[in-house]
C-alpha positions, 0 to 999 in steps of 0.5 A: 202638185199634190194638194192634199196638205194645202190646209197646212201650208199657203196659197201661192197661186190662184188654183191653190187658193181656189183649192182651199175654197177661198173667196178673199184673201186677209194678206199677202206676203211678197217675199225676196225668197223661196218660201219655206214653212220653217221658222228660220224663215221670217216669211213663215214666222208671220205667216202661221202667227196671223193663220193663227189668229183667224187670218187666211195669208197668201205668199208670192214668193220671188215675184218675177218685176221684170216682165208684165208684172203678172206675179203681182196681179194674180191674187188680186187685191187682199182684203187689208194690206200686202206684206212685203220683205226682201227674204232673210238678208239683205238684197245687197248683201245677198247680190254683191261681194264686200268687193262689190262684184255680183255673186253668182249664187243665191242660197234662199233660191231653187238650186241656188239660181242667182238673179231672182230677186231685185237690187233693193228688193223691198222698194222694188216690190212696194212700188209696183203694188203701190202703182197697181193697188194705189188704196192698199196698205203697203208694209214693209220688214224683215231684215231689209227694211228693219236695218235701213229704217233711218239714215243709213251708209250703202257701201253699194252706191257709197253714199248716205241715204235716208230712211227706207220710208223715203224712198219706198212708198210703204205706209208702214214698216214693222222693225226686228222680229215682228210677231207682235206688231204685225198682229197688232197692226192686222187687227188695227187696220181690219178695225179700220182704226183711225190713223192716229191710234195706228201710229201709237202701235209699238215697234213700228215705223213710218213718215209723216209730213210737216214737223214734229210736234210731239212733247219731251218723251221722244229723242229728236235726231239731227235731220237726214240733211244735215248728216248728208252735210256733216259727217259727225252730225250721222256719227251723233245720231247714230250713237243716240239710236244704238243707245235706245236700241240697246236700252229696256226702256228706249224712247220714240225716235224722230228723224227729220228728213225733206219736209217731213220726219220719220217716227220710229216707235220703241219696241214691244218689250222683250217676249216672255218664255210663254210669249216666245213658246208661242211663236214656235209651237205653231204647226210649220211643215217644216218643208219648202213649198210644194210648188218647188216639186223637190228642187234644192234650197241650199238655205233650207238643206242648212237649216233643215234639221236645226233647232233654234233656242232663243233670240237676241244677243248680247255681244254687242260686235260693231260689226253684227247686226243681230241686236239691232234686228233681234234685240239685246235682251235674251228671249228664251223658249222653254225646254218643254217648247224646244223637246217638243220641237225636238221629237217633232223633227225625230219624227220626220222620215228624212231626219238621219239623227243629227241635229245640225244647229241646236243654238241660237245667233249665239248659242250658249246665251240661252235662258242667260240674263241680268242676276237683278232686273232693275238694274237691267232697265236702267242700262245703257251699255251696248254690250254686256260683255265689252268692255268688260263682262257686266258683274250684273249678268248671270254667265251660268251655263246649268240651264244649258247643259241640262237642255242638251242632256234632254235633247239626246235623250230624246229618242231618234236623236244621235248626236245634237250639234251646235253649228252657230256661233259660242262666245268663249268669253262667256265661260273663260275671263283672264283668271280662266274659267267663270264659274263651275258649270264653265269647264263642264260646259267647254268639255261637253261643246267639244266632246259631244256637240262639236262636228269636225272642228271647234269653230269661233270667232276670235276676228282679229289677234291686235287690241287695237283691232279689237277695240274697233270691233268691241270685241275681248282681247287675243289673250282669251283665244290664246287660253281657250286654246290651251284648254281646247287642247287638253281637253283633245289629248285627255280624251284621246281627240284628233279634233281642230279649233277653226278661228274666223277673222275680218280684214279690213275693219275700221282700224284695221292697218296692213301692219297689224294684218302682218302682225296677224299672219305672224302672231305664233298662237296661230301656228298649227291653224287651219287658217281659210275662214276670213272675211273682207270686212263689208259695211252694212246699214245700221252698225257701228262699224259702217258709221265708221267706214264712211264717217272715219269716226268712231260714233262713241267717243267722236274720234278720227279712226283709220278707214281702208277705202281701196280695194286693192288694198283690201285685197292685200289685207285679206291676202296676209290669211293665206301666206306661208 
């Protein structure tokens, strides 16, 4: 391994460390993934943001727990706590199909080796540092345990169960992108603060014995019995927590369970320009590790050449976890943040001039926000855009046509193209176009941003459907359509529109699967992007797979259960 560059990545190893000249370690991450310096990847997020404030951070990746634990051992102890997550997804997700069979991939591991990480990742991994290091400090994040952070449906073992805290023997956990609680907690627990002004730090959680005992401020849930017994007691509560997740100014949370409660404090509030600018700027390599000799990370060859604009999203889907973890409210980075980002990455001998992804969860949310902020603070809606558009939020694309017309003007750069996800009901509404910048906006997404075909995500044709999933109706794809294709014949385009739905959504019948395959404003359609619909914690739309509620208004909704006939809804894409 050449070590010479050791100083700009992390430790993973004791001959690493030893080559840095280290005589203690501040923390140490475990993480479910290969550990790439990129900030796609959570890992090196908190990673650089502690090494930026002083702190000397080691990383295991993909710690082996099946055999005599030496993976654990091997650094030692850390000087304040362990950090541990279960990579960029899920495990379960990760591991199973939405029909519960055993993926035989794994696109964040060496040549996309399956089987490297365990079921349940995050407590696997805490319990066995609790076990070997019982007077350290164990915390946990990342996507894992940010979503399971209170009761929770598992599609996988099909039952509910409680918080993460319960279960898993962390003494803390940090919720959504978690930059700042996480320095905030390093330098709480290097002052060795009591516990008392600990458990005051924003946006995290953790469990406490005995009852709760605090004053009117905080929301006081049903406990995690009585949603075991009710299913209606878990629709109630899950409304309560997406109400506060979604809201400026959320109180703290608290979730009786056996004979204590958990405590979710509310979240730092949304990061500023400068604040987000900060994260970015930091000196990522931008590489897999070393230690991998040039092996292929099939996440990182996705992510390798992206840029990445803004957090959160507004959408509001009952099916998307993405404002639960990120957050509602659009945090944007500068242009002067992204361009210099951009040079970066021209500049790196493997760069062939096409920037895969310049976007975001969704991309053209970037620099979008409330026109009156007051009114903002006051909100409790889930979504800006569903039911209707909010009349209060500014949909003006300006800021972003001017962001790409920088970034190709970048030189080394030939094309930059927006691989994630657009919602077209951003610049469409049913009377057509938003504003002026909405036309030119659809115009230079399809004309310079967009590689091969135009990908979105209409996920079903029925209302009915539609409303389940909070999503706009049909007739908004049916009149992007027509203007799609305009905009190919004037300029003379051969290009394609590739629509995404789920099957066997809450609400979902075999009829309206019909109905879709049939549904003539799909015809002409390259029709193999659908997803068999898979419950995952702390979303809408798993609150009613396993309730058969609708967590909004308490009303009965259809659930399809049995996989053969999943099976069939899904089958209805692919029939002439």
């Amino acid at each position: 391994m050449n070590l010479r560059n050791l100083d700009y990545m992390f430790p993973t190893s004791v001959r690493e460390v030893e080559a840095l000249g280290w005589d203690y370690i501040d923390v140490i991450l475990f993480t479910g993934d290969a550990f790439v310096d990129h900030p796609s990847f959570g890992t090196a997020c908190i990673a650089r943001y502690l090494q930026h404030f002083g702190y000397r951070v080691a990383v295991v990746p993909q710690p082996n727990w099946r055999d005599d634990l030496r993976d654990f051992r091997k650094l030692g102890a850390p000087r304040l706590y362990f950090g541990v997550n279960a990579g960029a997804m899920d495990s379960m997700v990760n591991h199973y199909t939405a029909g519960k069979r055993l993926r035989h991939d794994d696109a964040y591991t060496p040549e996309g080796k399956s089987g490297q990480r365990p079921d349940y990742a995050v407590s696997v991994y805490s319990k066995i540092l609790k076990e070997l290091y019982p007077d350290v400090p164990v915390v946990i994040g990342g996507v894992e345990a940010s979503l399971r952070r209170l009761a929770h449906y598992d599609y996988w073992k099909d039952e509910l169960l409680p918080s993460i805290l319960a279960w898993c023997p962390a003494d803390y956990l940090c919720y959504g992108m978690g930059e700042r609680p996480m320095l905030e907690l390093t330098r709480a627990i290097e002052a060795m603060r009591n516990p008392r002004e600990i458990r005051s730090i924003p946006q995290i959680a953790f469990r406490m014995s005995g009852r709760w005992k605090g004053g009117d401020d905080a929301v006081v849930l049903h406990s995690f019995e009585e949603c075991a017994a009710d299913r209606k007691a878990f629709a109630e509560n899950f409304h309560l927590i997406e109400m506060h997740a979604n809201m400026l100014h959320p109180a703290t949370i608290i979730e009786p369970t056996g004979d204590g409660y958990i405590q979710v404090n509310p979240p730092y509030p949304p990061a500023t320009e400068a604040e987000m600018d900060s994260f970015w700027d930091l000196p990522f390599t931008k590489l897999p590790h070393p230690r991998y000799k040039g092996k292929r990370i099939p996440a990182y060859d996705m992510i390798k050449d992206s840029i990445i604009t803004h957090r959160g999203c507004f959408g509001g889907c009952n099916f998307c976890t993405i404002a639960a973890h990120q957050g509602k409210f659009i945090q944007s980075r500068s242009e002067k943040s992204i361009l210099r980002e951009v040079r970066s990455l021209a500049a790196m001998p493997q760069f062939r001039g096409n920037i895969s992804d310049l976007g975001a969860p969704t991309a053209n949310m970037y620099g979008m926000r409330g026109k009156n902020p007051d009114l903002c603070g006051k909100c409790r809606r889930k979504s800006c855009l569903f039911p209707s558009p909010c009349t209060n939020m500014d949909r003006s694309h300006r800021r972003l046509l001017d962001l790409y017309s920088k970034v190709d003007s970048v030189p080394g750069v030939r094309h930059s193209y927006i691989g994630s996800g657009i919602r077209y009901d951003l610049f469409l509404d049913k009377d057509g176009f938003v504003d002026e910048t909405s036309r030119p906006y659809l115009e230079e997404l399809i004309l310079r941003h967009t590689s091969g075909r135009l990908k979105v995500a209409p996920e079903h044709t029925e209302d009915k459907v539609l409303h389940y999933m909070a999503k706009p109706s049909f007739k908004l794809f049916e009149r992007l359509r027509i203007e799609f294709e305009r905009i190919c014949r004037k300029n003379g385009l051969r290009t394609g529109i590739v629509p995404y739905f789920i099957s066997s959504h809450p609400g979902c019948t075999m009829k309206d699967m019909e109905n879709l395959a049939r549904n003539p404003s799909l015809r002409g359609i390259f029709m193999d992007q659908v997803q068999d619909f898979t419950p995952t914690p702390m979303t809408t739309s798993s609150v009613m797979y396993y309730t058969g509620i609708d967590p909004r208004d308490l009303k009965p909704v259809f659930v399809e259960r049995d996989m053969t006939r999943k099976r069939r809804q899904k089958s209805f894409f692919f029939q002439k």
